[in-house]
PDB file as gemmi writes it, atoms N, CA and C in Angstrom:
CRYST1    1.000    1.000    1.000  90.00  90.00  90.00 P 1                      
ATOM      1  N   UNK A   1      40.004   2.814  -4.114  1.00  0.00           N  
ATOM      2  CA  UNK A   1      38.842   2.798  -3.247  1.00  0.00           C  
ATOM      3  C   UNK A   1      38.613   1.353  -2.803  1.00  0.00           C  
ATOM      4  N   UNK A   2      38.279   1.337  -1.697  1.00  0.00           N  
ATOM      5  CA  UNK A   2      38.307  -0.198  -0.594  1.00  0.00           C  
ATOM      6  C   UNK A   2      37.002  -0.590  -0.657  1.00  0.00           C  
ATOM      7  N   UNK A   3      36.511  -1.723  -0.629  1.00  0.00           N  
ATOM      8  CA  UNK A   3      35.251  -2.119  -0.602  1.00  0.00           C  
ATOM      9  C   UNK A   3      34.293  -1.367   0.258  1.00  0.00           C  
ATOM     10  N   UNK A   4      34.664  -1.264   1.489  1.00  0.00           N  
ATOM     11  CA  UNK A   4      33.939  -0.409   2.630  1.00  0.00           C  
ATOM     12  C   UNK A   4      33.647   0.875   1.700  1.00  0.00           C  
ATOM     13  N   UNK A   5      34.517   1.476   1.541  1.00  0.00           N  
ATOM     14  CA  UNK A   5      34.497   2.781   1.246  1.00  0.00           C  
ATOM     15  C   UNK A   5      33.297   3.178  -0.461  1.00  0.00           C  
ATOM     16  N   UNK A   6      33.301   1.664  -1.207  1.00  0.00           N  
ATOM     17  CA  UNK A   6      32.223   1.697  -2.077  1.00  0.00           C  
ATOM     18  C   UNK A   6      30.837   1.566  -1.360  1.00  0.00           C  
ATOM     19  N   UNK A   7      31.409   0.632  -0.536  1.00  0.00           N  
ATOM     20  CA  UNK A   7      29.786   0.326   0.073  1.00  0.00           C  
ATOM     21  C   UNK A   7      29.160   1.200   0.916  1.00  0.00           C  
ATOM     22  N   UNK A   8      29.590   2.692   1.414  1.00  0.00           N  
ATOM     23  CA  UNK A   8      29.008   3.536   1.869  1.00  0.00           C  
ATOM     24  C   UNK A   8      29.058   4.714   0.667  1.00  0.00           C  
ATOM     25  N   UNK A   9      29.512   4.850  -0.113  1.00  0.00           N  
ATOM     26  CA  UNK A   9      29.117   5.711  -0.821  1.00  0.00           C  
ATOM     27  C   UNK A   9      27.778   5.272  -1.914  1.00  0.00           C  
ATOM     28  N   UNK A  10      27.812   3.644  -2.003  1.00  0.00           N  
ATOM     29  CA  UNK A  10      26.617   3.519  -2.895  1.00  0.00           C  
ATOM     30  C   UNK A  10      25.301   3.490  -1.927  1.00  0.00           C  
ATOM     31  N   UNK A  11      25.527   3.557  -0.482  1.00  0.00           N  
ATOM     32  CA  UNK A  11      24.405   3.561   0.074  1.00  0.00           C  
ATOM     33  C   UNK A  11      23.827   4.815   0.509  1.00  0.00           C  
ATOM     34  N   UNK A  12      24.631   6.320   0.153  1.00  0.00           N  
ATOM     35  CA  UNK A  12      24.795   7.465   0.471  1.00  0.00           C  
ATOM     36  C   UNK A  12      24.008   7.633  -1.045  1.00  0.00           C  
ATOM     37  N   UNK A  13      24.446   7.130  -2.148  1.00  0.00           N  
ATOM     38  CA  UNK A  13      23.656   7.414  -3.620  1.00  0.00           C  
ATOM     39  C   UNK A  13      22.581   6.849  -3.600  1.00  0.00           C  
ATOM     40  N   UNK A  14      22.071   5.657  -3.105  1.00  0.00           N  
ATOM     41  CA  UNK A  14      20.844   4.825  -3.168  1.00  0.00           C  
ATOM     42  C   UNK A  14      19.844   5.978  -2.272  1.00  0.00           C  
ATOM     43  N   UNK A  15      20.170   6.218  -1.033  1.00  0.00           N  
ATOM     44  CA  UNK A  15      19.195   6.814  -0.125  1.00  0.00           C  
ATOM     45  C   UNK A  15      18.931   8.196  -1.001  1.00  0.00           C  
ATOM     46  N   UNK A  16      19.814   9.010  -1.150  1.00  0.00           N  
ATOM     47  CA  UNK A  16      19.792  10.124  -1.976  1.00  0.00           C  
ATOM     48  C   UNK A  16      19.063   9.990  -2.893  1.00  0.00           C  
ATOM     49  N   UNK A  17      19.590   9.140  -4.229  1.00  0.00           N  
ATOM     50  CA  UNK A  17      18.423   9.156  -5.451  1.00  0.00           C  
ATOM     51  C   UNK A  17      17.440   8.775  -4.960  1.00  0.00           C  
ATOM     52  N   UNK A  18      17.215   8.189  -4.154  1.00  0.00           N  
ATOM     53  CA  UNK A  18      15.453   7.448  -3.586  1.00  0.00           C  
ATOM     54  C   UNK A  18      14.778   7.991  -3.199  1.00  0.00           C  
ATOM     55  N   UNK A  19      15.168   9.296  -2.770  1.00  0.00           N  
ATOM     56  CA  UNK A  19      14.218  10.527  -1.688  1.00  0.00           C  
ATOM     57  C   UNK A  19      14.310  11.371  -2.489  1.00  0.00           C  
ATOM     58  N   UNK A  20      14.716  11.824  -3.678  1.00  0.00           N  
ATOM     59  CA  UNK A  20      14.668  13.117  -4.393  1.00  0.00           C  
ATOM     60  C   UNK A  20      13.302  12.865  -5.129  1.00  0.00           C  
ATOM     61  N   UNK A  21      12.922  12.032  -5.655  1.00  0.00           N  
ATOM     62  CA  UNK A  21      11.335  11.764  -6.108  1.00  0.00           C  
ATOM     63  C   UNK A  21      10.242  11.853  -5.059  1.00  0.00           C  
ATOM     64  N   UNK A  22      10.302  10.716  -4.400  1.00  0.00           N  
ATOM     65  CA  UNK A  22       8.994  11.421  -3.209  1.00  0.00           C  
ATOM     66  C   UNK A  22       9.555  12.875  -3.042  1.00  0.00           C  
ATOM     67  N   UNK A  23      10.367  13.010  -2.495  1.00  0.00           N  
ATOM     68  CA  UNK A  23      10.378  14.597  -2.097  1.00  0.00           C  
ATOM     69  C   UNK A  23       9.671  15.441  -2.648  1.00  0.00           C  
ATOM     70  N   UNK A  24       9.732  15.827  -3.995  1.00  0.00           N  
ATOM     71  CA  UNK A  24       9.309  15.932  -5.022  1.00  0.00           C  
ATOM     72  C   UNK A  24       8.038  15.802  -5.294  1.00  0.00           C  
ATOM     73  N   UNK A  25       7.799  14.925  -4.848  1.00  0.00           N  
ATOM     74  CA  UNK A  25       6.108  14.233  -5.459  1.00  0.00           C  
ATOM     75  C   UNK A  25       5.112  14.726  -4.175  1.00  0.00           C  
ATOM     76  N   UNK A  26       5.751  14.781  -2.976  1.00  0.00           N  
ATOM     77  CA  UNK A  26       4.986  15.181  -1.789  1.00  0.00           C  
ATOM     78  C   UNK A  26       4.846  16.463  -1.315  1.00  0.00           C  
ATOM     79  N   UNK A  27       6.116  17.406  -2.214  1.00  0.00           N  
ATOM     80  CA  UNK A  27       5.882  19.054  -2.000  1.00  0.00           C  
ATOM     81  C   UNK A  27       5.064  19.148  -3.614  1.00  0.00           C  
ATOM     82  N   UNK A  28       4.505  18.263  -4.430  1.00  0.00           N  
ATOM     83  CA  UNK A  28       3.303  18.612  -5.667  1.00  0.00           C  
ATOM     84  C   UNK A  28       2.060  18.253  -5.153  1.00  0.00           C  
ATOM     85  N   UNK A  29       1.960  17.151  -3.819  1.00  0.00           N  
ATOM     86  CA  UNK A  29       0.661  16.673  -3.162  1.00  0.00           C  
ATOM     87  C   UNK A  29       0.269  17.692  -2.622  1.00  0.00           C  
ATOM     88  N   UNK A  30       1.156  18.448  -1.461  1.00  0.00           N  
ATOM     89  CA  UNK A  30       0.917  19.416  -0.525  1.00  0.00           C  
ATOM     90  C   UNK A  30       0.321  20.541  -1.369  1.00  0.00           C  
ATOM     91  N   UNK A  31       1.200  20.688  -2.143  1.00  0.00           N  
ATOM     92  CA  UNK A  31       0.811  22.234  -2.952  1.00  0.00           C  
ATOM     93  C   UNK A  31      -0.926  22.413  -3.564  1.00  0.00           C  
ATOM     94  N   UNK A  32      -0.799  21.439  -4.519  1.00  0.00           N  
ATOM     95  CA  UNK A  32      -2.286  21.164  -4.922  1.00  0.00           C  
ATOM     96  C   UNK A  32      -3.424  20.949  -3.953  1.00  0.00           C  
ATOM     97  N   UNK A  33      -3.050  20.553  -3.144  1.00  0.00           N  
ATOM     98  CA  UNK A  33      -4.208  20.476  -2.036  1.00  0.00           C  
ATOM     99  C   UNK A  33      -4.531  21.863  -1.695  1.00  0.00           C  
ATOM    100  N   UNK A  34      -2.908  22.665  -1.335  1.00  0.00           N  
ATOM    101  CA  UNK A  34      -3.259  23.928  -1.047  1.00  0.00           C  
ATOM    102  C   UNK A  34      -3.837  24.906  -2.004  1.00  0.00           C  
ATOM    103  N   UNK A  35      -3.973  24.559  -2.945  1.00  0.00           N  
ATOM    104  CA  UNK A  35      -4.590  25.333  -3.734  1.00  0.00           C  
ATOM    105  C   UNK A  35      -6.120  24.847  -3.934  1.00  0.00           C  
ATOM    106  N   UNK A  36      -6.313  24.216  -4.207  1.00  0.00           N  
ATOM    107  CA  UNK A  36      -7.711  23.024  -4.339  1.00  0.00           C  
ATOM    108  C   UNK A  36      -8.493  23.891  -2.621  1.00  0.00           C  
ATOM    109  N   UNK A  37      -7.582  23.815  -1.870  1.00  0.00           N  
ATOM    110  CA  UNK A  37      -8.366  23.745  -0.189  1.00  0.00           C  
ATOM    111  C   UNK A  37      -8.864  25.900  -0.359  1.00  0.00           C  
ATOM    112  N   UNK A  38      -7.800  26.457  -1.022  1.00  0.00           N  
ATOM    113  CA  UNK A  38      -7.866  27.586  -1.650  1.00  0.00           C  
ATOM    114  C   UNK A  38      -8.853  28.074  -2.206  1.00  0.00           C  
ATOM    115  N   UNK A  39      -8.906  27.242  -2.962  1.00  0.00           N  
ATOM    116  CA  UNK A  39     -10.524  27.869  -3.730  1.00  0.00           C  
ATOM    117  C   UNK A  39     -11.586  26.852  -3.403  1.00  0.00           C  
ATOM    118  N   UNK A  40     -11.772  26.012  -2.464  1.00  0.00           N  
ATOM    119  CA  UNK A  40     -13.278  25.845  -2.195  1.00  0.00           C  
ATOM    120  C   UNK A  40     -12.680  25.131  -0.295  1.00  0.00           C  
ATOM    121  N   UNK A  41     -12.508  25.810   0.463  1.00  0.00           N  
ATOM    122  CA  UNK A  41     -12.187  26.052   1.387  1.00  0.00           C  
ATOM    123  C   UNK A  41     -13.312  25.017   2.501  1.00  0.00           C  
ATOM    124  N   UNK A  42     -14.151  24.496   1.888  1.00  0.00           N  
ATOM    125  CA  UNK A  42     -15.679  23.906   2.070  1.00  0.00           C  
ATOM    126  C   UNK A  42     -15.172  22.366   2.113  1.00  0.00           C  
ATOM    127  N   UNK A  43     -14.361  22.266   1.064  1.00  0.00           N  
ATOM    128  CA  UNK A  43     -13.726  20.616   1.131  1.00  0.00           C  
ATOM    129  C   UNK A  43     -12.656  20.097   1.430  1.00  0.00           C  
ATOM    130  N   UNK A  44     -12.219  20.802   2.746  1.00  0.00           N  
ATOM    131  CA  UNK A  44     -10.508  20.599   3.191  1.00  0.00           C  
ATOM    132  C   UNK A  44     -10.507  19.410   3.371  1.00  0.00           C  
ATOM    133  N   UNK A  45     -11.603  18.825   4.058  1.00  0.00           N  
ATOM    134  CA  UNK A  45     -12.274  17.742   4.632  1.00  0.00           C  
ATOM    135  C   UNK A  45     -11.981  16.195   3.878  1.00  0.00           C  
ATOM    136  N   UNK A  46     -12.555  16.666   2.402  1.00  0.00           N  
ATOM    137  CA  UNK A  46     -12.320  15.735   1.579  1.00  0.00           C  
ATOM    138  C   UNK A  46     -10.874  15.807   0.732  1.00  0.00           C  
ATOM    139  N   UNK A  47     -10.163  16.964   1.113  1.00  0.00           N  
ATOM    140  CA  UNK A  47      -9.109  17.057   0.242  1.00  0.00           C  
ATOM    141  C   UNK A  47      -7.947  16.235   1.150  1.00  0.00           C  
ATOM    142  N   UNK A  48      -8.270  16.690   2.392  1.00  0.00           N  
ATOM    143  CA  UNK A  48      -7.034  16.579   3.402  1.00  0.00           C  
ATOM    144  C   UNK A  48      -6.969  14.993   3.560  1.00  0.00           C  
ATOM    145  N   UNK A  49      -7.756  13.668   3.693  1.00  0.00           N  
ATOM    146  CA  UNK A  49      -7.687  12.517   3.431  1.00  0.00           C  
ATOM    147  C   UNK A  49      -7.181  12.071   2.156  1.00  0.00           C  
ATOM    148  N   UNK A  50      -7.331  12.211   1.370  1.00  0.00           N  
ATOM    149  CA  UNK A  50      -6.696  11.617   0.232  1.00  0.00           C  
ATOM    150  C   UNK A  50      -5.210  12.655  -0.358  1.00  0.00           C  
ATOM    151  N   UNK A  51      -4.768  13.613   0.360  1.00  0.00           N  
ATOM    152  CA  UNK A  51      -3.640  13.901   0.260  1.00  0.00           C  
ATOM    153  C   UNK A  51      -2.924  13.255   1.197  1.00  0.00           C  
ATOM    154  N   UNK A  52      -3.199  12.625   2.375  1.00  0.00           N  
ATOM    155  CA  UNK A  52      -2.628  12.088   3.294  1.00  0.00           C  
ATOM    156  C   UNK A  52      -2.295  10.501   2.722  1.00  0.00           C  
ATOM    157  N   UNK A  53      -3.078   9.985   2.366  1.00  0.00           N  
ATOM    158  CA  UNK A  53      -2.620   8.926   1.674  1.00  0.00           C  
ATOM    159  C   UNK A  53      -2.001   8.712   0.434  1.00  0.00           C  
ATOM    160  N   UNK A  54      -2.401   9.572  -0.268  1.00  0.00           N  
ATOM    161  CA  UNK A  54      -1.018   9.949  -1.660  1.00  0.00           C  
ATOM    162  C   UNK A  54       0.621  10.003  -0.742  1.00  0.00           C  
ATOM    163  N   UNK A  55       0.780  10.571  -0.365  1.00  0.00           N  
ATOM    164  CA  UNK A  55       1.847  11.462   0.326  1.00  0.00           C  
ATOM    165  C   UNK A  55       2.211  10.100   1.162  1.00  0.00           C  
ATOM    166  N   UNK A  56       1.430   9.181   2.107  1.00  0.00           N  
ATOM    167  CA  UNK A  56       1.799   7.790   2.482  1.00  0.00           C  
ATOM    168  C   UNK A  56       2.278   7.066   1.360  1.00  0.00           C  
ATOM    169  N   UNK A  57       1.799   6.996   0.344  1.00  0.00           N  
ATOM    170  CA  UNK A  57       2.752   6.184  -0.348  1.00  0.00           C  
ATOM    171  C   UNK A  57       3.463   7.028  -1.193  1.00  0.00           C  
ATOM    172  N   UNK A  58       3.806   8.092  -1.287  1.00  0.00           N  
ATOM    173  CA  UNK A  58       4.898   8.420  -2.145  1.00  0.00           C  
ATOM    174  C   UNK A  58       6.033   8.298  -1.110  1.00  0.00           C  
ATOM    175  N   UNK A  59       5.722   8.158  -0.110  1.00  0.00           N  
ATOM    176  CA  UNK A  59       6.613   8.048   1.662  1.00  0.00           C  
ATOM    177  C   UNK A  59       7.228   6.797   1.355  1.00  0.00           C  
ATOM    178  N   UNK A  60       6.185   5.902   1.332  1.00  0.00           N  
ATOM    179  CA  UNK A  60       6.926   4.577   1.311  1.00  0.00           C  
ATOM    180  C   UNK A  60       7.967   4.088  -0.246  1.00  0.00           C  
ATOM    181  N   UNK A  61       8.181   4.736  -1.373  1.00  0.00           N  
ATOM    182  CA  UNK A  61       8.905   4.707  -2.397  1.00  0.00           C  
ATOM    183  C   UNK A  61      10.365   4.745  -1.494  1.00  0.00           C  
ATOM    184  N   UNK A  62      10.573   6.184  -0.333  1.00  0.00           N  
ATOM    185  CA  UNK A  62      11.727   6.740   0.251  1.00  0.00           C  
ATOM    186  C   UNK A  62      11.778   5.512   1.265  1.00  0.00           C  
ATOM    187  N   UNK A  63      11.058   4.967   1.778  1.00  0.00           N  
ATOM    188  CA  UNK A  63      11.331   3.635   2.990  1.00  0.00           C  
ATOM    189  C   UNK A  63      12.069   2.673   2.287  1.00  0.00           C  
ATOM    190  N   UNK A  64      11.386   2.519   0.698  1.00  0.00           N  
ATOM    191  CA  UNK A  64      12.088   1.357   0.025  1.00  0.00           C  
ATOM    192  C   UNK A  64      13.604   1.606   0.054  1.00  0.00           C  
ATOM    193  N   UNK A  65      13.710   2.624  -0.942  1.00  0.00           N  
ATOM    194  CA  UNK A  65      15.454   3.167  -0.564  1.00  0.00           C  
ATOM    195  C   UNK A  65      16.060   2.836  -0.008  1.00  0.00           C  
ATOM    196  N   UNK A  66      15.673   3.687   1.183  1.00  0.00           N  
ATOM    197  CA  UNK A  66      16.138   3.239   2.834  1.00  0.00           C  
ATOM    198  C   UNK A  66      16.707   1.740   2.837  1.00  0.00           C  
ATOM    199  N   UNK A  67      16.009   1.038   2.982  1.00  0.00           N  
ATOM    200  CA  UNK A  67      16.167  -0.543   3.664  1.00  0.00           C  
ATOM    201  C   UNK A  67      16.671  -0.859   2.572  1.00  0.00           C  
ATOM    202  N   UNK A  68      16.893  -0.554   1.044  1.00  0.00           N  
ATOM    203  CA  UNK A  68      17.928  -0.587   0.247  1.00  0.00           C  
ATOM    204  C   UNK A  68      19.081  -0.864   0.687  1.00  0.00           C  
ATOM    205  N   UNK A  69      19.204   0.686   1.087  1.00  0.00           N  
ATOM    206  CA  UNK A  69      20.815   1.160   1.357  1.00  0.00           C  
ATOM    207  C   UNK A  69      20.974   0.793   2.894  1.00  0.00           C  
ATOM    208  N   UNK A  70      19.844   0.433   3.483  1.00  0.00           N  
ATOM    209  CA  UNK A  70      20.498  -0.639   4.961  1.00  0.00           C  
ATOM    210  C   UNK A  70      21.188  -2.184   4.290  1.00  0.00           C  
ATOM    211  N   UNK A  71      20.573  -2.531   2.827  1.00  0.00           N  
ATOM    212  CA  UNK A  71      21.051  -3.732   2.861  1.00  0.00           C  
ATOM    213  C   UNK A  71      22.130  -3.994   1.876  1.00  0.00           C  
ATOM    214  N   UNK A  72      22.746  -3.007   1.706  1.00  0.00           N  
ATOM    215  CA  UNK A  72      23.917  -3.039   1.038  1.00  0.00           C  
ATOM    216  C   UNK A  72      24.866  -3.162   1.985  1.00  0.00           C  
ATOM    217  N   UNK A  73      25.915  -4.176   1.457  1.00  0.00           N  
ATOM    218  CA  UNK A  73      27.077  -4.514   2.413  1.00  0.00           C  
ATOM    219  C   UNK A  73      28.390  -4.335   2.185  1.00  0.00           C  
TER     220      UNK A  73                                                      
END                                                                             
């Protein structure tokens, strides 16, 4: 295996392992909200802001990755 050929497969593993957690963490934000918004249907209001910003930064964990595996050479 040729250098090139490491250096796209570790940036194919970096992006990968990096997004399987948010992923993860942002279909447990969504869900709970939906359930929470479920039974008191009165506070989507207050639910739907602070799931939006959970979910922003479990986002930005997967950005880190990203520009990770942009800066692998």
């Amino acid at each position: 295996m040729d250098a090139a050929a490491a250096a796209l497969f570790a940036k194919a593993i970096a992006i990968g392992l990096g997004a399987i957690g948010p992923a993860i963490g942002i279909g447990m934000i969504g869900a709970k909200a939906m359930e929470a918004i479920g039974r008191n249907p009165e506070a989507s209001g207050k639910v739907f802001v602070p799931m939006l910003i959970a979910s922003a930064f479990a986002e930005a964990i997967a950005i880190y990755a990203l520009v990770i595996a942009f800066s692998i050479k």
